[in-house]
N, C-alpha and C positions, 0 to 999 in steps of 0.2 A: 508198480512194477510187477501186476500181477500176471502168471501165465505166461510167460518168457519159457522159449524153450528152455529144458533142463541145463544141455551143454551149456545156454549163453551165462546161463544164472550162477553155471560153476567156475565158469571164465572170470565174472564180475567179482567172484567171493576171493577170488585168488587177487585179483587185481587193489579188491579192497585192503588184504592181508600185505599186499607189497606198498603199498598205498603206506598203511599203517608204519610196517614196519621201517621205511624211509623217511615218515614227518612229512610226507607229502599228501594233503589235500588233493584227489584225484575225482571225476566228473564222467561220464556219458554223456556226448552232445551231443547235435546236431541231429543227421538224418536219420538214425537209430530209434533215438527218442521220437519224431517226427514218426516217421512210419509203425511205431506201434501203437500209435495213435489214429493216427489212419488203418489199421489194421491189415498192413500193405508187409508181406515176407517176415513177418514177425517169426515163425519157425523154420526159415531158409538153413540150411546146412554151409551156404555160401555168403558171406557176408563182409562187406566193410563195416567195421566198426572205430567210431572216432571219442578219442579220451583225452581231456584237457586236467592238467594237474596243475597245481600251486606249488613248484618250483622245474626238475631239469624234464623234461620229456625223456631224453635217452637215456636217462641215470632211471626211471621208472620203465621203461621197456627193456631195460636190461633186468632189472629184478623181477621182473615179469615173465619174461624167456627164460629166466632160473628156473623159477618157481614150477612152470607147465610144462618145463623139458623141454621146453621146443630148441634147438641149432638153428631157426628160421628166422634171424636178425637184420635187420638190414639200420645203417644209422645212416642221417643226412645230417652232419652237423653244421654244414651254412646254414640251412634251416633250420637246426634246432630242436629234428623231429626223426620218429626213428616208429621201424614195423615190426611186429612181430604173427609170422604168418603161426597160426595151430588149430590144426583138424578142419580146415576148408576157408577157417576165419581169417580176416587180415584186421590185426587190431595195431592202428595207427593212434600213437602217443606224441602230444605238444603241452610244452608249457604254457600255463596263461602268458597271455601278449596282449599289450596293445600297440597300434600300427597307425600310422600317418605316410599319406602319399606327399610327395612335391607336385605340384600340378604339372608338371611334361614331363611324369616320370611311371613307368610300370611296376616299379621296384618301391615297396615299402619300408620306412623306418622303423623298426620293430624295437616293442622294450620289452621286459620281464613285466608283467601285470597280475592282478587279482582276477579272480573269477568274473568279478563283475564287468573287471575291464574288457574280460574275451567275449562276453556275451556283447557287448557293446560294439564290435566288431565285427559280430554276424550280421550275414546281408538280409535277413527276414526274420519275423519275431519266430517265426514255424519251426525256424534251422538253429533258435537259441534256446531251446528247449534242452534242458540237463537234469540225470538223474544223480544222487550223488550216492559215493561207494564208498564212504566215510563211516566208519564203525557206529559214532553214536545218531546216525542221519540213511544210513543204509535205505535206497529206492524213494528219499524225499524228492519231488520234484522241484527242479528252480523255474520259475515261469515270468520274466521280470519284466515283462512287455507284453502280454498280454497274448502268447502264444497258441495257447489250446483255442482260446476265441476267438482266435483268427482261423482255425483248421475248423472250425464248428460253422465258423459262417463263411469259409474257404475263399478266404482271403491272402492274397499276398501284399507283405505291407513290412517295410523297414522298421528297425524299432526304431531308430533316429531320424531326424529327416533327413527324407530322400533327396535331397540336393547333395549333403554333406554327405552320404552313402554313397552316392555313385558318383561324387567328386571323389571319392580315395579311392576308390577301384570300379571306373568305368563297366568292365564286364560285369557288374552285377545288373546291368542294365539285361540283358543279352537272360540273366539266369532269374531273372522275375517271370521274363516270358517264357523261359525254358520250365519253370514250376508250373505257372499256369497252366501251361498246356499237358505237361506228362501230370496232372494231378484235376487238372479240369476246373482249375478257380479261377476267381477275376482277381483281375490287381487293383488294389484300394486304390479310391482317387487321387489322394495327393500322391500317389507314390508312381500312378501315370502321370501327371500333370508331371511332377518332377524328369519321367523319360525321355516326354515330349521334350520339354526346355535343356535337356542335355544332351542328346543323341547323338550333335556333332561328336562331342568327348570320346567318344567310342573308338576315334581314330587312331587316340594314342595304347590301343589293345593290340597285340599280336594276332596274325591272321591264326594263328595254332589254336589261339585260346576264346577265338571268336568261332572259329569252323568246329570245334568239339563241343560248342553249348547248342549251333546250329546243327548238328547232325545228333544230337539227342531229341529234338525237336521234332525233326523230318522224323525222326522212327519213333515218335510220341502216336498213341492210337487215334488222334484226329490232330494233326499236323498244321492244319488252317487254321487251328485257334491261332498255333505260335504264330503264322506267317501272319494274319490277319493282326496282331497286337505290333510286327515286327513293321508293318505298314502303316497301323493307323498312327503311331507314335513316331514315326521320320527313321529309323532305325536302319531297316530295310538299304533306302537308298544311300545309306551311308558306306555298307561294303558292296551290295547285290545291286549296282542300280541298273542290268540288264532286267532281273525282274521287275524290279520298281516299274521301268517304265510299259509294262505290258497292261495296266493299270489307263484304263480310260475307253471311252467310244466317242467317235467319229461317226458326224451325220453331213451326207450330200444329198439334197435334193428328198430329204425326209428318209434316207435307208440310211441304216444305222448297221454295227455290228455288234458281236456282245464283246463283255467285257473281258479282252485275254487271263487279267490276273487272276478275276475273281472261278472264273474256268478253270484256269491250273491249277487253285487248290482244289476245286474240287475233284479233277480227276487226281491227283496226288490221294486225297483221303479215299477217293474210289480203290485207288492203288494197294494202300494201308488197310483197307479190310480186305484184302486178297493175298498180302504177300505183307515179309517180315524183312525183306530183300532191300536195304539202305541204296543200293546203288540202282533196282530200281525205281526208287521210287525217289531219286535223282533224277532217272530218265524223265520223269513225270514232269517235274517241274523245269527240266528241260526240254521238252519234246516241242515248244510254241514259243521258245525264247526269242526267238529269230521274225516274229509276225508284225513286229512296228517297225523293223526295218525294209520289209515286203510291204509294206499295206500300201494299197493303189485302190483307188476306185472307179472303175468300168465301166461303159455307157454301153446299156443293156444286161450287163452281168451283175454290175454290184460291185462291191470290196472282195476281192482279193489281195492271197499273201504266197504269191507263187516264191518256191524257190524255197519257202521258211526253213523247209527239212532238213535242206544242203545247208543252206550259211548256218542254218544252228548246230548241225554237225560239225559242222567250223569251228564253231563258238568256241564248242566247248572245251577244248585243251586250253585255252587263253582264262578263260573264265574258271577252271579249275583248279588252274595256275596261281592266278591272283587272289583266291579263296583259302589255298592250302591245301585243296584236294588231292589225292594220287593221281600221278602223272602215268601210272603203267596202267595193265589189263581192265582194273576197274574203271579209269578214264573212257578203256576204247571198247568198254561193254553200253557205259552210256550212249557215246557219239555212236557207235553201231545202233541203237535203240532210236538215237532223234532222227537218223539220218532215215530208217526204212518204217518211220510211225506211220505214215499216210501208205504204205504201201498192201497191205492185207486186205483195205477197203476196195483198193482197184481190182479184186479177184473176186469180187462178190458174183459179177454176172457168169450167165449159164456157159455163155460162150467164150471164158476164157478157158487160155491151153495148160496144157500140163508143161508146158516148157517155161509160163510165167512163174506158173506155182514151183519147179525145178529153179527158176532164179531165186526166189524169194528163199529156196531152205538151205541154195546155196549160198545165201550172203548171209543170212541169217543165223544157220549151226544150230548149236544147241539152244540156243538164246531163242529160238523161235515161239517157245510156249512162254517167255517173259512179255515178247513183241506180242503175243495174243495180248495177254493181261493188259498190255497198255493201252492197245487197242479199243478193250473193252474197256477199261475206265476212262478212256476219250468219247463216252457217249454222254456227255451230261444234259441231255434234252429234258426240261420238264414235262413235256410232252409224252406220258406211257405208253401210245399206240408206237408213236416212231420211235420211242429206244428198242421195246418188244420187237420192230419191225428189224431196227441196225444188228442188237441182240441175237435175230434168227440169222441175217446175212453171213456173222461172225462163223455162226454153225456148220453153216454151208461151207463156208471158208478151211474153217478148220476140217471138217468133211475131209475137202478137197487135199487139201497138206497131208493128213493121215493116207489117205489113198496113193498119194504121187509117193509118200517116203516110203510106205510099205512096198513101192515095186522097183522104187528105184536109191533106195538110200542115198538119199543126198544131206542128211543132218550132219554127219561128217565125213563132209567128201573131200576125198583125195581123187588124185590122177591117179587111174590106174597105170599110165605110162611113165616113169621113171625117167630121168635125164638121161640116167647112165644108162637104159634102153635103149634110148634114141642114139646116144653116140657110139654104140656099140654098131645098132643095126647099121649104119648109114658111113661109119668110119667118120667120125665127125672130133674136132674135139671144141669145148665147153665155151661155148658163145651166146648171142642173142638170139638166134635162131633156134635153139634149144629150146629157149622160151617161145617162140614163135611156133612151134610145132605143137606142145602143152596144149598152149593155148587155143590152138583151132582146135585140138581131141575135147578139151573141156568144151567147148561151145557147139560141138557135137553135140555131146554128150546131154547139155542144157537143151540143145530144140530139139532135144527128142530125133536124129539124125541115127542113132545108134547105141543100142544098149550100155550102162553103166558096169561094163565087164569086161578083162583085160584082154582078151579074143577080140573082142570085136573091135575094141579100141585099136588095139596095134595093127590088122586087119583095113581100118581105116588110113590109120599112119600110111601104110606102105601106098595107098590111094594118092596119099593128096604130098604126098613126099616130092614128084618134081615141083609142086610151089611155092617150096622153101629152099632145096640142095642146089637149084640149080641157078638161084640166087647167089650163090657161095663162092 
C-alpha cells in the first residue's frame, strides 16, 4: 500500500480505528485495489471506494461518518449497505456475504459470511483483490486466486468456475467483456468458453443492467474489442440482434460487399478517437443498422442499400426502446445523425448550390460539426490514396458549410416571420394556413429566393399572400 495519496491513507487510518474500535474485521476490495495496481487514478480527488467488513456494514459507516465528521450518510438497509460521502470520496460499506442465485431469478439469496466467503463471490480474481485495515495486518494484501497474475498477464478470469459464476449472476457475462475492453485484456479461456455455452442466460438480466455494462463499453477507448468479444461469444444477438445481423457478405455473380459489422466498429472507434460524446458514437453504430434490410443487388450496379438512412432513422426509437436507452433529446440527436449520414457526401461536387448546403445546416443545427465527425469516420477504406482523396472532399464540404453559415446563419434558424405576424398583417386567426405561410417564407429562404432577414421575408409574405388568404 505504498504511495496512496495522503488523504486516502488518512481515510483508511480512520476506518482501521472504527474497524478496531467495533470488533469489526474491515478490508479494501475490489476496484481500488485493482486499479492501483494498474496504476490507473491512484491520486484522483474523486473516488469510489469499496470496504467489505466481518459483521454490519451500516453499524461500520456509521462509526465512520462519526469519526470524519462527515453528515453525508446515506443507509440501504434491504441491502445491507450504507455510503459515506467525505471530501470528493464516496466510501461504500458491506458486510461479508455470501450469495446464491435461484436459476430464473435476478435476486440473490444473501447470508452473513467470512472474508473468504465475499471474495468468492467476486466475478474476477482482478476485482477480489483486498487490502486489510486491521491494526495487526495494516496494507497486507489478500490475493486468494491468483489476482495480481492475472493483471501481470492481463487476464480476465473467474476465481471459480465460470459456469457457476455466470449461473448466479448472468451480467457478469456482460462485465468480463466490459473489463476487457476499458483495460485492454483478454479473457482466459475457460472463462470464454464458459460465455460462449451461456449467453442465452443473459435473458433473465434487466435491460437497465445490461444497457449500463454496454454503454461503458461504447465509451471504452477502443469499443470494438467489447463489440468484437460481445459477437464472437453469441452475446450480442441475444439483446442487439439488429446489429448482430449486419455481420456477413453476400456474393452474386463473383461482387461481393464488405462486411457491415465489421465496418461499424470500425467507424465507431474511428468515432472514439475524435469525440468522448456516448450518444455520438451511438450514432455510429447506428448510422448502417438499416443495410440488411435494403440490400438488393443490381444488374450493372452491384449491391445496394437504398433507403438504409430513412428506415434506420426509423429504427431507432424501437430499438432504443427495447435496449433501455432515452427516449427524449438524445434519442432524436442519434435518429437526426442516422437519418442525414449519407448526406454531406452529396455536396462534395463543385456544382452544388448553396440552397443544398442551406438544407443540410437546416436540418442539421448545431449537430452539424458531430454529422462532419461521422462522416469522417465512415471512411474506413484501406485504401490511403481514396480516404486522402474522401478526406479532402470532406474539406471542401466543410469549406462550403462554413461559407453558406457565415452569410446566412442557418445553424439555428428560426423564421424570421412569427405567427402572430402573419395573423396580425392579414386579420387572420390561428389555423393551418399559418403554417402554410412559414412555410413557403422558410423555403424561400432555403433556395436562396430571398435573404435570411425579417424585411425581406415579410416583404415576400405580402407577395405571395393571395396563394394562401384567398383559399380561406
Amino acid at each position: 500500500m505504498k504511495d496512496i495519496a495522503p488523504k486516502h491513507k488518512k481515510v483508511f487510518e480512520v476506518i482501521s480505528e472504527a474497524g478496531a474500535a467495533l470488533d469489526q474485521p474491515v478490508y479494501v476490495v475490489g476496484g481500488y485495489v485493482r486499479d492501483y495496481f494498474l496504476q490507473r487514478d491512484k491520486d484522483s480527488n474523486e473516488l469510489d471506494i469499496d470496504f467489505v467488513t466481518v459483521g454490519s456494514g451500516i453499524k461500520m459507516a456509521k462509526e465512520v461518518a462519526k469519526r470524519l465528521g462527515s453528515d453525508k450518510l446515506a443507509v440501504f438497509k434491504q441491502f445491507g449497505t450504507a455510503q459515506v460521502k467525505y471530501e470528493g470520496l464516496d466510501l461504500e460499506f458491506v458486510g461479508a456475504r455470501k450469495e446464491s442465485y435461484r436459476r430464473n431469478s435476478r435476486k440473490p439469496i444473501v447470508e452473513d459470511g467470512t472474508l473468504e466467503d465475499d471474495q468468492l463471490r467476486r466475478d474476477f480474481t482482478i476485482n477480489a483483490l483486498s487490502w486489510s485495515l486491521n491494526k495487526d495486518s495494516f496494507g497486507d494484501l489478500k490475493d486468494p486466486f491468483g489476482g495480481i497474475q492475472d493483471l501481470k498477464k492481463q487476464l480476465i478470469r473467474t476465481p471459480v468456475d465460470p459456469e457457476q459464476t455466470f449461473d448466479d449472476d448472468p451480467l457478469r457475462m456482460m462485465r468480463a467483456v466490459r473489463f476487457a475492453t476499458q483495460l485492454n485484456f483478454e479473457i482466459e479461456e475457460n472463462t470464454y468458453k464458459a460465455i460462449e455455452k451461456m449467453a442465452s442466460r443473459i435473458d433473465i438480466v434487466s435491460k437497465e443492467r445490461i444497457i449500463d455494462e454496454l454503454n461503458k463499453i461504447v465509451l471504452a477507448p477502443k469499443p470494438s474489442i467489447g463489440f468484437s468479444y460481445l459477437f464472437r461469444t453469441g452475446l450480442l444477438k441475444e439483446f442487439f440482434p439488429e446489429m448482430h445481423r449486419l455481420h456477413g457478405v453476400k456474393e452474386v455473380r463473383g461482387v461481393r460487399h464488405k462486411d457491415n459489422f465489421w465496418h461499424t466498429l470500425k467507424v465507431l472507434d474511428n468515432v472514439a478517437e475524435m469525440s468522448d460524446n456516448l450518444w455520438l458514437r451511438w450514432a455510429a453504430i447506428m448510422h448502417d443498422i438499416a443495410k440488411p434490410a435494403t440490400q438488393r443487388f443490381e444488374e450493372g450496379t452491384g449491391w445496394t442499400f437504398h433507403g438504409h438512412d430513412a428506415i434506420g432513422a426509423k429504427w431507432v426509437k424501437s430499438i432504443f426502446r427495447r435496449l433501455g436507452l432515452p427516449l427524449d433529446e438524445r434519442m432524436r440527436y442519434v435518429r437526426k445523425l442516422v437519418r442525414l449520414h449519407l448526406r454531406p457526401i452529396a455536396l462534395v461536387s463543385d456544382e452544388v448550390t448553396d440552397s443544398a448546403v442551406r438544407r443540410l445546416l437546416y436540418e442539421a443545427g448545431d449537430d452539424i460539426d458531430d454529422l462532419m465527425t461521422l462522416c469522417r469516420a465512415d471512411i474506413t477504406s484501406k485504401n490511403e490514396r481514396k480516404v486522402r482523396r474522401y478526406q479532402k472532399n470532406f474539406d471542401h464540404v466543410e469549406q462550403k458549410i462554413e461559407e453558406v453559415e457565415e452569410k446566412d446563419r442557418m445553424r439555428q434558424w428560426t423564421n424570421p416571420i412569427r405567427g402572430e405576424e402573419i395573423m396580425e398583417a392579414f386579420d387572420l386567426e390561428p389555423g393551418p394556413v399559418i403554417g402554410d405561410i412559414k412555410d413557403a417564407i422558410k423555403e424561400a429562404i432555403l433556395d436562396g429566393e430571398i435573404p435570411n432577414e425579417h424585411d425581406a421575408a415579410y416583404e415576400y409574405m405580402m407577395q405571395i399572400k393571395d396563394q394562401f388568404i384567398s383559399e380561406q
